[in-house]
C-alpha positions in Angstrom: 82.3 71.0 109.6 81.3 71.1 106.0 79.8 67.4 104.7 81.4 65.2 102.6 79.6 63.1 100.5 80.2 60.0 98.2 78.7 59.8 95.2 81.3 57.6 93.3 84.1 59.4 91.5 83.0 62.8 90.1 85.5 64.1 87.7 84.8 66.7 85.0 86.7 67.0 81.7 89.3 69.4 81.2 90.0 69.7 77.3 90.8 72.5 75.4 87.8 73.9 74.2 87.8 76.4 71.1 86.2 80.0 72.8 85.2 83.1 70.7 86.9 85.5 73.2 88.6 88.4 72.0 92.1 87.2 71.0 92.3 84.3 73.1 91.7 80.4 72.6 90.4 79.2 75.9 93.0 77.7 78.1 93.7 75.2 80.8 94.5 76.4 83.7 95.5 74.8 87.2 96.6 76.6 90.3 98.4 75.3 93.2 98.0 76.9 96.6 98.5 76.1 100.3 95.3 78.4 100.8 91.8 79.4 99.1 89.4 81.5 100.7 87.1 79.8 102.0 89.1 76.5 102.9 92.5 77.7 104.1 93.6 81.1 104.9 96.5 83.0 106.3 96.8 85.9 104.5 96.4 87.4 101.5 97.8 84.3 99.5 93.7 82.7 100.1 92.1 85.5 98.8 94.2 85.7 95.7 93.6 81.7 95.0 90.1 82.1 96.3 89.0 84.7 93.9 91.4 84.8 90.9 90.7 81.3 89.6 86.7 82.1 89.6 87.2 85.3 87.7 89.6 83.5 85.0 87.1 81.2 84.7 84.6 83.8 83.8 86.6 85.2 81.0 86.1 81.8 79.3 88.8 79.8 80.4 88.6 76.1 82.3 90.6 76.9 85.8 90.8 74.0 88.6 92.7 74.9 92.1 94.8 71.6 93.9 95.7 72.6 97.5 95.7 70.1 100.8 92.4 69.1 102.8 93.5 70.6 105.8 91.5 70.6 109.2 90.1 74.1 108.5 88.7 72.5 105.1 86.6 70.3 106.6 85.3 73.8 109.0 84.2 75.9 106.1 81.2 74.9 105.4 81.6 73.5 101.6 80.4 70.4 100.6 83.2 68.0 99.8 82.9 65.3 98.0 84.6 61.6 97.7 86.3 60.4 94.6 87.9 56.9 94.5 91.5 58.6 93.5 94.3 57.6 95.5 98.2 57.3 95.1 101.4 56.7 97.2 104.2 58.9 96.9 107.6 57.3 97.4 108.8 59.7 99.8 112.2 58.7 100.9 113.9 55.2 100.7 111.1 52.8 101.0 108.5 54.8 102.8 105.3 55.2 101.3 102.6 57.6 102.0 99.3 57.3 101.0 96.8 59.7 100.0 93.3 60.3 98.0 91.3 63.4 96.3 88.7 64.7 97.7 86.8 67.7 95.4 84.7 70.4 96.0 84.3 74.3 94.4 84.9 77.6 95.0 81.5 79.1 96.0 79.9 80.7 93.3 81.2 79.4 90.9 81.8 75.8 88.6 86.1 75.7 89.2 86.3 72.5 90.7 88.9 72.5 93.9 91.2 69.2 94.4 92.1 68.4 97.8 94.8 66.2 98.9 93.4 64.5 101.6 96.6 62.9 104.0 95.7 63.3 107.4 99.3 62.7 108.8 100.6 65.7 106.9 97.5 67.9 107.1 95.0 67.1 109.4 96.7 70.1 111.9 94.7 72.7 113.8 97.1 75.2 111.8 98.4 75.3 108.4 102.3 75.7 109.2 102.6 76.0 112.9 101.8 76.3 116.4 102.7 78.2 119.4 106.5 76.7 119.5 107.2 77.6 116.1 106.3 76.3 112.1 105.4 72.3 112.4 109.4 70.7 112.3 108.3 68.6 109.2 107.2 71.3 107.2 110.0 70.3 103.9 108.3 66.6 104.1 104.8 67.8 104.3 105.6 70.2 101.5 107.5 68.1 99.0 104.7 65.7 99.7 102.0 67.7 98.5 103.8 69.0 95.5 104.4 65.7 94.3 100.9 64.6 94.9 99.8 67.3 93.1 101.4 66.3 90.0 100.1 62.6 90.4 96.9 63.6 90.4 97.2 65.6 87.6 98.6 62.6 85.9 94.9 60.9 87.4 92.4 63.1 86.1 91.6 63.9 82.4 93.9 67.3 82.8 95.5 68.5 79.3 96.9 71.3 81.2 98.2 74.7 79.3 99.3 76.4 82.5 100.4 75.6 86.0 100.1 78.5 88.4 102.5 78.2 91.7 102.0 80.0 94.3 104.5 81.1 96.8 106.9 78.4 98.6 105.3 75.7 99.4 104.6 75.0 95.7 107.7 75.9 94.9 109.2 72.8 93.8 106.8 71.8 91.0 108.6 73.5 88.2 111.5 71.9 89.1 110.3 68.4 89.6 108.8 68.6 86.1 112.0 69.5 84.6 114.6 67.2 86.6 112.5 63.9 85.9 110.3 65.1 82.8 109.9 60.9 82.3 108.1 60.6 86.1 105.7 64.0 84.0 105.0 63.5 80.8 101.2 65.0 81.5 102.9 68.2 82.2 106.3 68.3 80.0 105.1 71.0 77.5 102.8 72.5 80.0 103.8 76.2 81.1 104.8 77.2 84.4 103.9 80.2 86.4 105.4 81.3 89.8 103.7 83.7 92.2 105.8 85.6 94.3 103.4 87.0 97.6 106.2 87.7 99.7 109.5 87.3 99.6 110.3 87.2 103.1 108.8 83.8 103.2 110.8 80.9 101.3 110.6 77.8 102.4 114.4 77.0 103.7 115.4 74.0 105.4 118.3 72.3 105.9 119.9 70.3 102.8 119.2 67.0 105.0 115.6 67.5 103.4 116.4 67.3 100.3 115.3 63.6 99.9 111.7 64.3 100.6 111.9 65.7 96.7 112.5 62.0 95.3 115.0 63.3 93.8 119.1 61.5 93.3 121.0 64.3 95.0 122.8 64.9 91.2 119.9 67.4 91.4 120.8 69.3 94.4 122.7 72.1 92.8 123.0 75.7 93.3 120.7 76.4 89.5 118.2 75.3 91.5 117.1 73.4 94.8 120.2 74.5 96.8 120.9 77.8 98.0 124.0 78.3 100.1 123.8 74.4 101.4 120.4 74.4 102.4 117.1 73.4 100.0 115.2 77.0 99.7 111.5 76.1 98.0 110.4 79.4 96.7 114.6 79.9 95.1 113.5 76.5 93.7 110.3 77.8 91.8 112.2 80.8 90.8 114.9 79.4 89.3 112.7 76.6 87.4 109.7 78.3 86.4 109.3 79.7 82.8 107.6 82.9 84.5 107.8 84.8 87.4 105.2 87.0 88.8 104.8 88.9 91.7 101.8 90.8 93.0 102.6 94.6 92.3 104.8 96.0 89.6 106.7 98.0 91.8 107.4 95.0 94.4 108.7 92.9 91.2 111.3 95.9 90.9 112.0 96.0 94.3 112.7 92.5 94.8 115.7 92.8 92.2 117.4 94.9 94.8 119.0 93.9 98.0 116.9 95.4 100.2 114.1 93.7 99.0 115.7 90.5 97.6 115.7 88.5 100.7 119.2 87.0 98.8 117.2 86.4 95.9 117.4 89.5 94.2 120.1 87.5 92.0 117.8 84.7 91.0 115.3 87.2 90.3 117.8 89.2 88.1 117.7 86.4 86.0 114.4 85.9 84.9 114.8 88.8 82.6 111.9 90.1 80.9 110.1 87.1 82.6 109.2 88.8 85.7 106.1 91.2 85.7 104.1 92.6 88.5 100.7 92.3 88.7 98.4 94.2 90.7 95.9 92.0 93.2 92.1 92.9 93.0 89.6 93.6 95.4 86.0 91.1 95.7 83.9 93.8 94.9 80.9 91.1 96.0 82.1 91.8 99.3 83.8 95.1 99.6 81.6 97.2 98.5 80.3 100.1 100.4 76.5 100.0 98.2 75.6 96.5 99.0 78.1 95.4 102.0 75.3 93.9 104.5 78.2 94.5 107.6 77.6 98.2 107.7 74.9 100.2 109.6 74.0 102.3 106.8 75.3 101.8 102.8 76.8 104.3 100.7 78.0 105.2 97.3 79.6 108.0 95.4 76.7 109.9 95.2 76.1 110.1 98.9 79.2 109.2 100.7 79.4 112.4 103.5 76.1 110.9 105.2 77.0 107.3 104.9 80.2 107.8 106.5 78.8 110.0 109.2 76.5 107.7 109.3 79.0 104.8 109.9 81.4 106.9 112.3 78.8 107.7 114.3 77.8 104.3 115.2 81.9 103.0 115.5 82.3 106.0 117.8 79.1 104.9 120.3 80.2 101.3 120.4 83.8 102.2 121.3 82.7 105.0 123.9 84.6 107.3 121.3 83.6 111.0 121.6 80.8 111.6 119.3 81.4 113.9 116.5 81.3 114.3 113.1 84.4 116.8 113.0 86.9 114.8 114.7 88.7 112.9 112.3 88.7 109.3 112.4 91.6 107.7 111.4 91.6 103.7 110.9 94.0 100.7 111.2 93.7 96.6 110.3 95.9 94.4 109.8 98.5 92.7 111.8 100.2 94.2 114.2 103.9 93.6 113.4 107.0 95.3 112.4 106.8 95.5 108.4 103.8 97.6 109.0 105.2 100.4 110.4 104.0 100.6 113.5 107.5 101.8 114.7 106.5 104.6 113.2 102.7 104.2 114.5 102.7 104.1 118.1 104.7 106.8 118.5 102.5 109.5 116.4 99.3 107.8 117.9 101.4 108.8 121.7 102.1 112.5 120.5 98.6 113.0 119.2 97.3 111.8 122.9 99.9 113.8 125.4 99.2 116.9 123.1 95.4 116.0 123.2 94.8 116.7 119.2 91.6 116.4 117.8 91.9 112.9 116.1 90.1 110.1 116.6 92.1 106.0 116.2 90.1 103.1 115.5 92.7 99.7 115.3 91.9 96.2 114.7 94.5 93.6 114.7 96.6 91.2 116.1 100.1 90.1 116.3 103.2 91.3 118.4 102.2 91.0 122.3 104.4 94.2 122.7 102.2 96.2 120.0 98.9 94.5 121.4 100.1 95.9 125.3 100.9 99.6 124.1 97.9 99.9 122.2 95.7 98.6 125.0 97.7 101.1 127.6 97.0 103.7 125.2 93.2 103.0 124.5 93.2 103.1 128.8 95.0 106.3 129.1 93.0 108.1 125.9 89.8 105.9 126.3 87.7 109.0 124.4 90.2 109.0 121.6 91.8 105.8 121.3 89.8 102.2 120.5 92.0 99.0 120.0 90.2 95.6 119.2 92.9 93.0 119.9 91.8 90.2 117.4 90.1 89.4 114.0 86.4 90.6 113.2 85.9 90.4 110.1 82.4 92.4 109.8 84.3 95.5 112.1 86.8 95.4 109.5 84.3 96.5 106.8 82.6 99.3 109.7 86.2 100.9 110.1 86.7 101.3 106.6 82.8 103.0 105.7 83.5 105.0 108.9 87.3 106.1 109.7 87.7 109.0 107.5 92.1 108.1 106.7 93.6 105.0 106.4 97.1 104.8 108.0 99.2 101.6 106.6 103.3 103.1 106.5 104.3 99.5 105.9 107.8 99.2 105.6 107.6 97.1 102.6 104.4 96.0 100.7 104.0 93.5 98.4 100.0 94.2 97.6 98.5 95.5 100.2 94.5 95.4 100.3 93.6 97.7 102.9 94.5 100.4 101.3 92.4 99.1 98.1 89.0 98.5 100.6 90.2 102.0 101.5 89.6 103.5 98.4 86.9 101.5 97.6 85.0 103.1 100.6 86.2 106.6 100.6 88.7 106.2 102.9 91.6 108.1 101.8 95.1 106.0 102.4 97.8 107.3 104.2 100.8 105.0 103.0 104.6 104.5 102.6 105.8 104.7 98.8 106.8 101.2 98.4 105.2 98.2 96.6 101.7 97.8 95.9 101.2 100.7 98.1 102.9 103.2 95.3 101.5 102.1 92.6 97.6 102.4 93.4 97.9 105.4 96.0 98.8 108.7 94.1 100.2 111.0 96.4 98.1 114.3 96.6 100.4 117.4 95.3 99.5 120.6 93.7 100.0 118.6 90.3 98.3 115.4 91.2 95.6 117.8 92.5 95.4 120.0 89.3 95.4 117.3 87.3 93.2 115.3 88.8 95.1 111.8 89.8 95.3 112.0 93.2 93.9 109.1 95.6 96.0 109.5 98.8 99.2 110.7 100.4 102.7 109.6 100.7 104.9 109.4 103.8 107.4 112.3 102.4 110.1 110.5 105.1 109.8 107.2 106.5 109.9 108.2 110.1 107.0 108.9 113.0 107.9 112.7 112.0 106.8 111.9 107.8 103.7 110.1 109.4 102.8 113.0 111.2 103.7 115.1 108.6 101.7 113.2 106.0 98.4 113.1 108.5 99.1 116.9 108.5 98.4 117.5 105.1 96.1 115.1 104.6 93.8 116.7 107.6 94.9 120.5 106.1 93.0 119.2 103.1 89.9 118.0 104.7 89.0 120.8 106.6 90.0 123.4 105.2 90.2 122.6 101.0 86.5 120.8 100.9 86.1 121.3 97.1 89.1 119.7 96.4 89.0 116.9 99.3 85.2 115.7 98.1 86.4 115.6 94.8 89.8 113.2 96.3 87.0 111.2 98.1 84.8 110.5 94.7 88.0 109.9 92.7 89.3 106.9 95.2 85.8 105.7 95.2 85.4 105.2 91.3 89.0 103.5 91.2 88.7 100.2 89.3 90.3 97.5 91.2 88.2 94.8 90.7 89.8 91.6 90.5 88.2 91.6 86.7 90.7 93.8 85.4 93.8 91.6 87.0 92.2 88.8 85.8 92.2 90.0 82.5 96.1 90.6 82.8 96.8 87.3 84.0 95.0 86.1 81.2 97.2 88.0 78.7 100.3 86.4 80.2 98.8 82.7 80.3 98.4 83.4 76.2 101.5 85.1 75.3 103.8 82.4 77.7 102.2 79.5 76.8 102.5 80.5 72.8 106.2 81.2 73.2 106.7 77.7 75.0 104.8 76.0 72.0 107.0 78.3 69.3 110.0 77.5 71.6 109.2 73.5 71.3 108.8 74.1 68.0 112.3 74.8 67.1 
């Protein structure tokens, strides 16, 4: 459990400051979250608002992240610290609830994280559910900490340019702000920003929640908090945000589309020209194949065959694997669940054990008890070519990727995706599906990607266990018997840039450019 200390109250000042960047006058930015690596995570959400604060703040800009203090806070490891701000949010009727800040930091750096400290709300052993299902108050818990949010904004010496939401649970913060701007005027001119990390997940609950917004129910109308009689968060955010983003340009096309809308594609289609996709990064301080302490042996570009011999060679002795540096090794993490693919997974991995082929399958993950029971039958029936580590393990993550030499991730749909950038980053070479994030950082190999020097991976030509195949077909054809050209694939996917530095630096272009159309905008 981290400490908490008390010092008094600690706040720091966040005024605009004057910066000599390039372009840009430093800005003010907050981000809301439910999660931030290293206090809360679920998925790739905590990363995002774990790293992408930190590296905004290093391109000169003041950046400051407000989530809850849940139970896992208190389990990281981070000092926390007391501050003697509290508040009580009028959450239906006459019923108060009570809460306080609590502050601490994301490590490495000076951005200063606000915690909403209500243990009745928050003080769970998981973030939204347990075994029976997401926690039944989830709209109350919700609505409360968007509205606590914005009351402690109002508490500390905030002159906020930008408020970054993300994903449903801060979905109603854009439309608070707007309904009641007199209950805001901290944040009336102040730019809002909502994150999109996937679409599946929105937030909906039955209109009988609406309350818990403090809102009259005037409000509750289909341009923003209701969506076919029920109160949808993330719709909510949508509708009321000045600017949507989403976390790959290609998912913020897709989710215009009905496929990929989740019933939203509507709302989505209009935001117009304010929707953009923006690509997540990688922590390079951690996923990198030079300096990453989890490995056996490190490697970089200039000798990556040995280190990920190297690395094989040790994954294939500690999962009774059949030692060899010819049999391909081809690697899986992530959760074991439908949108993955692995419809399309468990049957190639079955075909390549009845016909005995000489491949090698390394899978970590967890998730569907039907996925986690075929893999186990098959790692019993094909124990020399099949390894399955039911679970997270974090440090065998990193060995998989230095030693498997293809990636397999067919997900069905993709927002992101990292694996596929560790991938990359490590020399693995990504086997994917053409949608999302996947597309647009894995160039499919061709004769022309080839010749011309862009290829990074391959794409499933069908989205079937027979294009999977198909697709491991050509990528192994390439590997053993077009060297020349599958080194040079190796090194290109290795030197790939996707640090979170460069999508910092687009975030940063959109903070400028929205934020100096709302002031031209109030202008007029």
């Amino acid at each position: 459990m981290g400490s908490i200390k008390s010092p008094g109250l600690l706040l720091t000042s966040f005024r605009r400051q004057k910066l000599a960047l390039p372009g840009y006058e430093s800005l003010n930015i907050v981000y809301l979250t439910s999660e931030a690596v290293p206090f809360a995570k679920t998925g790739g959400l905590a990363d995002v608002c774990g790293t992408l604060p930190r590296e905004v703040a290093a391109l000169g800009h003041q950046c400051a992240v407000i989530m809850p203090a849940f139970r896992s806070v208190y389990r990281a490891g981070i000092q926390i610290e007391t501050t003697d701000i509290s508040f009580a949010i009028p959450m239906s009727g006459k019923k108060l609830i009570g809460g306080r800040l609590l502050k601490s930091k994301l490590p490495d750096s000076n951005v200063p994280v606000w915690l909403i400290d209500q243990p009745q709300y928050f003080d769970r052993e998981s973030l939204y559910g347990d075994s029976l299902g997401d926690y039944p108050d989830n709209a109350e818990r919700f609505a409360f900490f968007c509205r606590a949010a914005l009351a402690a904004i109002a508490r500390i010496d905030m002159n906020v340019d930008v408020l970054h939401c993300n994903d449903w649970q801060t979905g109603l913060v854009p439309a608070l702000i707007q309904a009641t701007p007199q209950r805001y005027p901290d944040v009336n001119d102040t730019t809002t920003i909502m994150t999109i990390h996937n679409m599946a997940y929105q937030g909906q609950f039955p209109a009988q929640a609406f309350p818990w917004t403090g809102l009259d129910w005037d409000h509750f109308t289909h341009e923003t908090f209701e969506y076919y009689g029920q109160l949808n968060f993330l719709k909510t955010g949508i509708a009321s945000a000045d600017y949507v983003t989403t976390v790959s340009p290609r998912y913020a096309m897709e989710i215009r589309t009905p496929q990929h809308g989740c019933g939203l594609e509507g709302v989505i289609e209009s935001k117009g020209g304010r929707l953009m996709g923006i690509i997540n990064g990688i922590d390079e301080t951690i996923w990198n194949p030079a300096t990453d302490v989890k490995l056996p042996v490190q490697f970089d570009q200039s000798d990556w065959e040995a280190g990920k011999v190297a690395n094989k060679r040790s994954l294939q002795s500690e999962f009774g694997l059949e030692v060899s540096d010819d049999v391909p090794m081809i690697g899986l993490v992530g959760r074991l669940a439908e949108q993955k693919g692995w419809d399309l997974i468990l049957p190639v991995i079955r075909l390549h054990v009845e016909e005995a082929r000489p491949t090698q399958w390394m899978i970590l993950g967890s998730g569907d008890k039907r996925i986690e029971d075929d893999l186990a039958s098959l790692a019993e029936q094909a124990p020399h070519q099949v390894a399955a580590h039911i679970g997270f393990h974090d440090a065998l993550a990193h060995r998989i990727e230095a030693g498997s030499d293809l990636f397999v991730m067919p997900s069905h749909y993709e927002p992101c995706g990292l694996n596929q950038l560790y991938s990359l980053r490590y020399g693995t070479i990504p086997v994917v599906t053409a949608t999302g994030g996947l597309a647009d950082t894995v160039v499919d190999t061709t004769p022309e990607t080839l010749a011309n020097e862009t290829a990074t991976g391959f794409h499933l030509h069908a989205n079937s266990p027979f294009g999977l195949d198909q697709a491991l077909g050509r990528a192994l054809q390439l590997r053993y018997h077009e060297k020349k050209s599958w080194n040079n694939l190796v090194r290109r996917a290795m030197a790939a840039d996707w640090s979170w530095r460069k999508s910092a630096s687009q975030y940063v272009e959109l903070y400028a450019n929205a934020t100096s159309l709302n002031e031209n905008s109030l202008k007029k």
